[in-house]
VOKE-749765 format. One record per residue (C-alpha): residue in one letter; x, y, z. Coordinates in steps of 0.02 Angstrom, whole numbers, plus 50000, padded with zeros to 5 digits. Example, Ala and Ser with C-alpha at 12.3 -4.5 7.8 and 13.67 -1.06 7.14 Angstrom:
2
a506154977550390
s506844994750357
// end
This chain:
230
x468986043049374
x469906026949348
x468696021349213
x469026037349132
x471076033249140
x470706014249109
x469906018448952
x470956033948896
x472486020548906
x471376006448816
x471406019248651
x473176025348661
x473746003148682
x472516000648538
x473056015748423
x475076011548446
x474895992848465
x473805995748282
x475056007948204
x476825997548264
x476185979248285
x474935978048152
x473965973948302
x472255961148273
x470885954848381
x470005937648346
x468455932848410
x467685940748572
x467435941448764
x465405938448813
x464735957548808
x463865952549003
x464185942749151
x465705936449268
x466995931349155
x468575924149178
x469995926949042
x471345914049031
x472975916948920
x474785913048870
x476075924648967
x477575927648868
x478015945148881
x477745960748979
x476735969248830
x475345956148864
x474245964748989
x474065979448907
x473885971948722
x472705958848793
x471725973148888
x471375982748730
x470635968048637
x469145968448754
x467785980548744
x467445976448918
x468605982149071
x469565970349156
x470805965749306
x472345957449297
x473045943549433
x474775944349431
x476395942849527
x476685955249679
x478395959049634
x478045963949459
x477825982849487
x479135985549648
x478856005949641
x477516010549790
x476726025649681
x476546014249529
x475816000749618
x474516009549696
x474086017449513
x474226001349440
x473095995549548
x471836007649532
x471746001749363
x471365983749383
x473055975249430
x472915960049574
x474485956949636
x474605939849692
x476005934749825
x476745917049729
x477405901549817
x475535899749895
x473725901849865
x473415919849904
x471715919749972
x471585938249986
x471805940749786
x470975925649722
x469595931449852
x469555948949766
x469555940649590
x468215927949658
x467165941949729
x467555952549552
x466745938649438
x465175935749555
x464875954049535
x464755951149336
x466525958349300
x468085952249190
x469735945849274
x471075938849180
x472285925049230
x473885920249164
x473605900249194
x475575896249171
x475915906549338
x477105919149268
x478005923049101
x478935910848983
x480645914548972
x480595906248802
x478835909048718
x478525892948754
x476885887448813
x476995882549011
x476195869249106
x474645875049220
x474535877949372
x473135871649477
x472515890449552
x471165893149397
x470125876949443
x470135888149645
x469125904349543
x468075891449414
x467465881849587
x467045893149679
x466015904049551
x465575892249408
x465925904349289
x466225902349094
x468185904049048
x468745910648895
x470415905048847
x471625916948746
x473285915648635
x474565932948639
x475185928248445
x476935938248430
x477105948048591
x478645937548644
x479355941948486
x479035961748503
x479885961348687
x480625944448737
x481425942048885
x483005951448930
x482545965048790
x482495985848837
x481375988648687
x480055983248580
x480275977948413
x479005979948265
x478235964348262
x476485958548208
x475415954648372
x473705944648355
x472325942048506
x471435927648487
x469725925048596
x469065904548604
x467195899348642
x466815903048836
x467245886048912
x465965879949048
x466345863849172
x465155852449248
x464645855649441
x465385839649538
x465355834349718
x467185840749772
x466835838549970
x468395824649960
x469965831749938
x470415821549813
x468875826649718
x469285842349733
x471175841149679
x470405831749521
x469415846149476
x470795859249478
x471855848649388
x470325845749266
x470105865149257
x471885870549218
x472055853549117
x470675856649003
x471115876448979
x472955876448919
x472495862748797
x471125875348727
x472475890148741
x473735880448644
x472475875548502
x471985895348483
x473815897248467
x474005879848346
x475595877048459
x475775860848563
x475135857848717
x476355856948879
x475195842948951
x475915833048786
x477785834648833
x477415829948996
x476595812348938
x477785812048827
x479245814548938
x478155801249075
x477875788148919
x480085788648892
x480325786749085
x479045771649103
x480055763048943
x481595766249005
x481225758749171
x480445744949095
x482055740348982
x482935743149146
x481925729349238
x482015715949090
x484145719749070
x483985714249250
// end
């Protein structure tokens, strides 16, 4: 029954996001297989818009407090949503989406941890390298082109705006001995490293990892002045 709702709701998304967004789809999921999805999360419109630019079903890891009603939230989850409790790694949903994946399904993660309140690109955080360890799966990363503008933050309704889905190449990463800690902090930083820089090319906006060396680069020449004035 819920694949019956889940796809009833993936035509209606596609038909309106088609008719009042102008709506497009670039490039594809893998038809087969465990698959995680990685995109840009600047708006509340992206689930769904993201959703119906796969011809494949998918579920969604995102924050617990996003849908507050109980009713909704049960329905919501009956049609793929992972509510994931933030401030921590929730085992029990990245266990789910874990399990999901090994089981040849699609989940989708929202890498930046929650929604830009600007449309700007986020830095990572590390929870994506957790799923890619422990399942080894390919990651396809995705750019939401125009959903911030449609319903940025703060807004009641959406405006007509042009919205474009962009799918990358599947990204794979290299098994490594992570039994250190170290190693295995490495890795996730690799993973979620290595995946917004691919997001942020699909979307030919810069990278957050750039402002941050940028931002690093200032501080070390500022300190540096600051210990030859002395």
């Amino acid at each position: 029954m819920t694949n019956i709702a889940y796809g009833i709701l993936w035509i209606l998304t596609r038909a309106i996001g088609r008719i009042w967004f102008r709506y497009r789809v670039q490039g594809a999921v893998p038809d087969t297989g465990g698959v995680l999805v990685a995109a840009n999360h600047a708006s509340y419109l992206d689930i769904p818009l993201l959703g119906c630019g796969m011809r494949r079903r998918a579920w969604y890891l995102g924050r617990s407090d996003l849908f507050p009603v109980p009713g909704l939230s049960g329905i919501l989850r009956s049609l793929g949503w992972i509510p994931v409790r933030m401030g921590r790694l929730d085992r029990e949903a990245f266990g789910k989406a874990i399990s999901l994946i090994r089981a040849g399904e699609v989940v989708v993660i929202f890498p930046e941890g929650g929604r830009s309140r600007d449309g700007v690109l986020q830095p990572p955080k590390a929870g994506i390298g957790v799923i890619v360890s422990k399942t080894g799966c390919p990651v396809v990363p995705a750019y939401l082109k125009g959903t911030f503008d449609v319903l940025p933050t703060g807004a009641k309704w959406p405006r007509g705006r042009q919205v474009t889905v962009s799918f990358g190449e599947p990204i794979r990463f290299d098994p490594v001995d992570r039994k250190e800690k170290t190693e295995t902090k490495r890795f996730y930083e690799q993973v979620s490293h290595t995946i917004i820089d691919h997001i942020a090319a699909l979307g030919e906006v810069p990278s957050p990892l750039e402002k941050d060396t940028s931002a690093q680069d200032a501080s070390d020449g500022s300190t540096a002045e600051t210990r030859k004035a002395e």
